[in-house]
N, C-alpha and C positions, 0 to 999 in steps of 0.2 A: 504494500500500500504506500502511494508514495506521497512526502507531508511535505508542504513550504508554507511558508508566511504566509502567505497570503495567496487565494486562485482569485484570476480574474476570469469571471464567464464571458467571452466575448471578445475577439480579437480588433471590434471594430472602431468606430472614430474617437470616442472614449478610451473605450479599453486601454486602446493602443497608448493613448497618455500615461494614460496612470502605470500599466505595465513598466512603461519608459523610466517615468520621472520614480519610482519606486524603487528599480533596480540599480536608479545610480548611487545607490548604499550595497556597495558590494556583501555587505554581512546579510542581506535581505534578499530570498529566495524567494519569485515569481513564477508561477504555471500561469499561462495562460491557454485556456480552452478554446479553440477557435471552428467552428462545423465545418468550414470552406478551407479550400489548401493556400498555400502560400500567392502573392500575387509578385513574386522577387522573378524577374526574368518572363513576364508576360505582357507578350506587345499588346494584347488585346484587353488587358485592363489597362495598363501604364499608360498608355497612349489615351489621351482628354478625348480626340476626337471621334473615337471606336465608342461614345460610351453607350449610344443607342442599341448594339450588338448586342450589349449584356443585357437588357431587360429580354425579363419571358428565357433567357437560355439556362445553362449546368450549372451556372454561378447566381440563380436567381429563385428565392425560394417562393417568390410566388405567389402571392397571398389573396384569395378572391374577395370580392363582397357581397354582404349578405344583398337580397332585396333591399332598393332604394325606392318606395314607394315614389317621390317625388324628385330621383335623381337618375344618374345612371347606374344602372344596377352589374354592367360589364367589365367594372372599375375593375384593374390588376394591381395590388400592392408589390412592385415591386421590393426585395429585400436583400439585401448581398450575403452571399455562400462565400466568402474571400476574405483573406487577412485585408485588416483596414475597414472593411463594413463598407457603409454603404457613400463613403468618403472613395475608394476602392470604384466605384457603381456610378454617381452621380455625376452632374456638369459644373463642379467644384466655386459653383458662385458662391461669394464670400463676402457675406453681411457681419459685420460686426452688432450683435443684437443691438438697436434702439434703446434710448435712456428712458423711456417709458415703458418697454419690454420689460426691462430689470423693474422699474418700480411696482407696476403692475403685481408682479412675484411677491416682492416684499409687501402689500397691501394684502395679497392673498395669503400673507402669515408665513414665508419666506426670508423670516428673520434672517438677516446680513447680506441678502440676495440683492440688495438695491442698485444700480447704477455707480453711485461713488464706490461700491464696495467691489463691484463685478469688474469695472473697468481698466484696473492693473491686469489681468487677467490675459487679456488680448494679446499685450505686448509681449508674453511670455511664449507665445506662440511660436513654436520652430516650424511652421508653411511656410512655403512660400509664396503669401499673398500679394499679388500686383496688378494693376489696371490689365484689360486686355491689351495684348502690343500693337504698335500701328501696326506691321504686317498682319497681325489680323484682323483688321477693322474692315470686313467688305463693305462694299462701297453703296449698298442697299440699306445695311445696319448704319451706315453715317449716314444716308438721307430717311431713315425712320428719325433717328435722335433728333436730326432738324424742322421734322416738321412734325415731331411729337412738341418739340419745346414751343413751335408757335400754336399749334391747334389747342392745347393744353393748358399754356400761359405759364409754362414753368421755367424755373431757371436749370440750364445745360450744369450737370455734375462731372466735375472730373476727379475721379475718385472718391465712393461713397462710404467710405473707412477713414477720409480726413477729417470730418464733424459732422454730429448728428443731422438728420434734416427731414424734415416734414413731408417734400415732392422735390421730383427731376428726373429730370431724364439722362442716359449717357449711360456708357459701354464698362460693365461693371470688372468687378474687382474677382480674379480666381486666383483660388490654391493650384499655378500649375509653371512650370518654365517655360517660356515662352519660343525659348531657343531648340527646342526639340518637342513640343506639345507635350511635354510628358504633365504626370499626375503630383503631385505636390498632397499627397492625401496624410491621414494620419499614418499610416504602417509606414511609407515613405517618408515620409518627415521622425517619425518617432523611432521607430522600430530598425528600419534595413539598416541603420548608422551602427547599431548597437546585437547586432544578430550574433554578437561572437564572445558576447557576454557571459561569463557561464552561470549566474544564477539568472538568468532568465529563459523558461522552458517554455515551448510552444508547444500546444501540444494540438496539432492541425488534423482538419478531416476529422475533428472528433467531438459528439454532441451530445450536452449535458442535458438530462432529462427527469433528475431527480435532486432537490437538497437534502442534504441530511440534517436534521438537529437535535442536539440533544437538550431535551427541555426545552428552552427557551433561545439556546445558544445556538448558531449554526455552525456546525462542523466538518461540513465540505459537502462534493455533490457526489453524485453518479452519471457517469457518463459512459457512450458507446462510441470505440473506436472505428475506423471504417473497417477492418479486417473483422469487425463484430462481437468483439471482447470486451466484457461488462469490468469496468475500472472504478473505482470509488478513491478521490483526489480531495485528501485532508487538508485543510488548510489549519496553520498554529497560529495564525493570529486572525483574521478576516477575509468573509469569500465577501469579491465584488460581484456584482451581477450587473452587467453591461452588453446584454441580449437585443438592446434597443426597446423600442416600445410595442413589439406584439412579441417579441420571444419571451422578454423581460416576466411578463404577467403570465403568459401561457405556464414557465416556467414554476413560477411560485405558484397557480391552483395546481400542477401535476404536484406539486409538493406540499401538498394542503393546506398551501396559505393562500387564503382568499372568502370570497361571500361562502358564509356556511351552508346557507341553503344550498346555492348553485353546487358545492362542493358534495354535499350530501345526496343532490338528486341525481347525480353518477358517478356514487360509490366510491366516490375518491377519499377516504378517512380524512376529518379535518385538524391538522394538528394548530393551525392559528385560525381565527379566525379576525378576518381582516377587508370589511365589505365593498373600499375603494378598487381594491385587486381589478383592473381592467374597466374600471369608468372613467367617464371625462377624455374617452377617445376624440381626439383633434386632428387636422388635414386642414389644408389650405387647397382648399376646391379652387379650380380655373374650368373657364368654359372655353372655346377659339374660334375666332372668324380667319377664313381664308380667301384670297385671294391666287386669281391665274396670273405672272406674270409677262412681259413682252416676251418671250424668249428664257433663256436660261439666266443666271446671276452668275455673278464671279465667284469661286468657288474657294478662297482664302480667308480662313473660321477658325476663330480656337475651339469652339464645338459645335456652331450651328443657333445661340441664344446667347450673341454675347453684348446683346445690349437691351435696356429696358425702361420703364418710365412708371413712376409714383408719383400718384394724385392722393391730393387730402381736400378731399370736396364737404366735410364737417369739419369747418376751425375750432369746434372743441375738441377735434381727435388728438391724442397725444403723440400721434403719426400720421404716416399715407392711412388712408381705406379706399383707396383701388392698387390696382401693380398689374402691369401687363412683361410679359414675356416675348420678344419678337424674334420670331422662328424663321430662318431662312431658308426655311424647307416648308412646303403643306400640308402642315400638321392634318390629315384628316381621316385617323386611326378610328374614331370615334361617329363623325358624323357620316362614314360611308357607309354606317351600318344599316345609317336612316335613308339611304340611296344616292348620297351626295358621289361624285368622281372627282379623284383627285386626278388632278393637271398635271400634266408632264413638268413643267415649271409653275410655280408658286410661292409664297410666304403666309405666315401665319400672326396674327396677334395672339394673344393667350388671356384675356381679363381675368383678373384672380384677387381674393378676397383674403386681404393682410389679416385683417382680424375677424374671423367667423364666428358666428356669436352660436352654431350648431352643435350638440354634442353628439355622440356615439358611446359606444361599446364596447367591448371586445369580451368575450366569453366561451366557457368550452364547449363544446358539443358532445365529447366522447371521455371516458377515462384513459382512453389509449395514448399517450404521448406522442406517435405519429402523425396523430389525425390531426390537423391545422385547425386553429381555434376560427369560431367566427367574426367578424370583422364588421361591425354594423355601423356606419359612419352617423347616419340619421343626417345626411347631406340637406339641407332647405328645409328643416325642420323647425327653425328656429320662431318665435309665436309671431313677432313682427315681420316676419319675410325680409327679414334685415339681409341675409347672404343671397337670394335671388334677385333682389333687388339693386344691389352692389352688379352684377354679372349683366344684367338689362344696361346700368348705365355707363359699363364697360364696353359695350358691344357697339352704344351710340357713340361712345366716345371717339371708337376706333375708328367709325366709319369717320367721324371726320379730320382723326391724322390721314386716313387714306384719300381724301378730297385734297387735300393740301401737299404743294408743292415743296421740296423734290422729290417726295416719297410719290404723292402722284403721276409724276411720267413713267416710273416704272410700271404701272398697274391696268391690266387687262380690264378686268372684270372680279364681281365679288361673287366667288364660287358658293357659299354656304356664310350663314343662313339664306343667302343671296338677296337682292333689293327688293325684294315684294314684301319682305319680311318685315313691318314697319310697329307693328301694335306692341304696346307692352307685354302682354299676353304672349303674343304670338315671340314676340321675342323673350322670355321668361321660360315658354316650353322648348324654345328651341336651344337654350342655353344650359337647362339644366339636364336634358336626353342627350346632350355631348357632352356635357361636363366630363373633367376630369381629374387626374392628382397630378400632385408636381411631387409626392412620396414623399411627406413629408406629415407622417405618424408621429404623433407626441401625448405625453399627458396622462397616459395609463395608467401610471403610479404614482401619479400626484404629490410633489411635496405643500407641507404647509403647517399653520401649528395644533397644539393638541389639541385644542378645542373644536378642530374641523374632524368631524367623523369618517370621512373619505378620504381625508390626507396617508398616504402608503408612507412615505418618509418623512422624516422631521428637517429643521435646516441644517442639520449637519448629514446630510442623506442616509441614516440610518432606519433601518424598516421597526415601525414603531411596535414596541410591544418583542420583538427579537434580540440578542446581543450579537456582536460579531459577523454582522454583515451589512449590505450598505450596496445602494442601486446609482447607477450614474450615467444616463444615458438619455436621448429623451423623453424617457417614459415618466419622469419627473416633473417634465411642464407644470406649470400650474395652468398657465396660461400659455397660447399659441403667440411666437414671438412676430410682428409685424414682417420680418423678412426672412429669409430662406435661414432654418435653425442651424446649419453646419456648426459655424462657428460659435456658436452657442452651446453646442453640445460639447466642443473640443473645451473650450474654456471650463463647464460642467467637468470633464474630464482633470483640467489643471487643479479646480478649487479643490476636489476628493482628493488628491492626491496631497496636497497640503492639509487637508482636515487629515489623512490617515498619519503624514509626518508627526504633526503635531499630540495625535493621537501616543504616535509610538513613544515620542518624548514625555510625554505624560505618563506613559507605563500602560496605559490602558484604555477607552476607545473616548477621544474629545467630544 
């Protein structure tokens, strides 16, 4: 049976920190558990611009959704099978969370989570975050930012990591080198530097499916290698659990922490009970209009979405609440289902809703640990139609960057919802039956304080009512962060890893 300090479940954008910053105390032994194999020497993750391949393929675990009575019900979660997670997976856009992100947190009982306290944090970052480079700025993505900033009224950002801001438009900021497209992810940034460290064990292709604990304490997990060998990996001081936010909880009801009922009504013994376990499921729903353009576009992208525009159309919002995504490709995965054809050449808008006011779900369906939990977003459920609402005045908004010059001479025709499409209504159904994700699951495990009965961890991320273990990933959300959570979760990653230091200096867990 093999015991270190600490296991980290989870190889991926967290993980991958705290693994890092943990093992540079040589006296401190890390396992890290990771389901996916290494991504060291694979052109097809490393490389930014391949990232569309990996959703839906070997490296993608997949995740359906339930019925969406008032959404799209064909939605795929993608999830990464790969050292690094879903940092490994993604288009490496790189929001530094918003100062009302963090505050928001600490109002919902997030003690020390505030903005001044969060904001050290960033700097600490070993990515390599930087504007897109001019060689990759097509020349389509520069006349969207131009005639987003006049149709819009906003002012042009150059660099959306130099100070907070409310709307703008302009060509954002990724985790990637520019000089080779490669990935700037967390395993890359954290991990490859450090692979020859010898207290740190990777332990790949191998998926945890069981905690142990004893009493009250947790005492490591049970995992299955890929050769099919049942292992049980002791941890002597703290297991982190950094599964992200649908393994994260899946994991804890297979280990009977979670709502007693649900745990009870398939047979799963309850050893905590803990009724937040998989509520307060959050997404950043987007819907897309598409356009045919004259001919093809120039084909030099650091991934295909590297530019984009925030609106804050309530001056009491403490941010944007719209964010469009512009796709130099036709996005139109979704609406061809409804009979739309996509165009040999086109681009896409993506309207998307920073702060969704919808909740969701996430719960088991089987006792079996293989069977995938279900995934119930509850997408336009919200009692004011505050998120369908957001997607209607996105769709208007966009037709008219698309009326507006230089972005208008490139533009054929509007493929889908196409121009007949005019009614609120009408454009409200047609926004939510294409709707779709930008995979960006958070919130499952909510932290917050004790007096909240759904809060899963407290602000030191510790799982409340449990010793010696501790969640960091974004299944913690309290609240969904106004822009893309990457670096939100890597920083999530940094604070744990300074709560566990300080922890260990103490003797015992901070």
């Amino acid at each position: 049976m093999p015991v270190y300090d600490y296991v980290v479940i989870g190889g991926g954008t967290a993980g991958s920190v705290i693994a890092s910053r943990l093992t540079e105390d040589p006296d401190v032994s890390v396992a890290v558990i990771e389901g996916g194999p290494s991504d060291v020497d694979r052109e097809d993750v490393l490389t930014l611009r391949r990232w569309l391949g990996l959703l839906g393929g070997d490296l993608d675990y997949d995740y359906p959704t339930t019925e969406q009575p008032r959404g799209n019900s064909h939605i795929r979660h993608s999830r990464a099978r790969v050292l690094g997670g879903c940092s490994s997976h993604n288009t490496l856009i790189s929001f530094k969370p918003l100062p009302g992100d963090w505050d928001e947190w600490e109002q919902a009982g997030a003690e020390g989570w505030g903005a001044e306290s969060m904001d050290p944090y960033f700097s600490r970052l070993r990515n390599n975050i930087v504007p897109v480079d001019e060689k990759d700025r097509n020349a389509i993505a520069r006349d969207f930012v131009e005639a987003a900033r006049e149709a819009a009224g906003v002012p042009r950002v150059e660099g959306f990591n130099a100070k907070p801001f409310h709307e703008g438009v302009g060509f954002f900021d990724l985790a990637y080198h520019p000089e080779n497209n490669k990935r700037s992810s967390a395993s890359v940034a954290y991990l490859h530097p450090f692979l020859d460290r010898p207290n740190l064990h990777l332990m790949l292709e191998t998926w945890a499916h069981r905690l142990e604990l004893e009493g009250t304490r947790a005492k490591g997990v049970h995992v299955r290698t890929k050769e099919g060998e049942e292992v049980y990996v002791e941890a002597a001081r703290e297991v982190l659990v950094c599964a992200g936010a649908v393994d994260t909880p899946r994991l804890l009801m297979h280990s009977g922490i979670g709502p007693k009922a649900d745990l009870e009504a398939l047979g799963i013994p309850v050893v905590h009970d803990l009724p937040g376990v998989g509520e307060n499921l959050l997404d950043h729903p987007e819907s897309v209009i598409v356009w045919e353009t004259d001919g093809p576009i120039p084909e030099n992208s650091a991934m295909d979405s590297d530019a984009g525009l925030f609106v804050r159309r309530d001056p009491a919002s403490n941010g944007p609440d719209l964010m469009f995504h512009f796709y130099q490709i036709p996005f139109t995965d979704n609406p061809e289902r409804l009979g739309y054809e996509k165009p040999e050449h086109g681009v896409s808008m993506t309207p998307n809703i920073p702060k969704p006011r919808s909740r969701g779900r996430l719960y088991l369906t089987s006792a079996d640990p293989a069977v995938k939990p279900a995934l119930d977003f509850r997408y336009f459920t919200d009692e004011e139609d505050y998120d369908a609402r957001t997607l209607v005045d996105g769709i208007r908004l966009a037709r008219e960057i698309a009326r507006t010059e230089p972005l208008a001479g490139w533009l054929k025709r509007e493929v889908c919802p196409g121009p007949e499409i005019t009614s609120d209504e009408e454009l409200s159904e047609y926004a939510r039956k294409v709707a779709h994700t930008v995979y960006h699951p958070a919130g499952t495990c909510r932290m917050g304080a004790s007096s909240d009965e759904l809060a899963v961890v407290d602000p030191q991320l510790r799982i409340r009512g449990l010793d010696g273990i501790r969640i960091a990933d974004a299944s913690v959300f309290p609240t969904m962060t106004a822009v893309n959570p990457m670096i939100g979760v890597l920083m999530v990653g940094e604070k744990c890893a300074e709560l566990l230091a300080e922890a260990a200096t103490l003797g015992g867990e901070a």
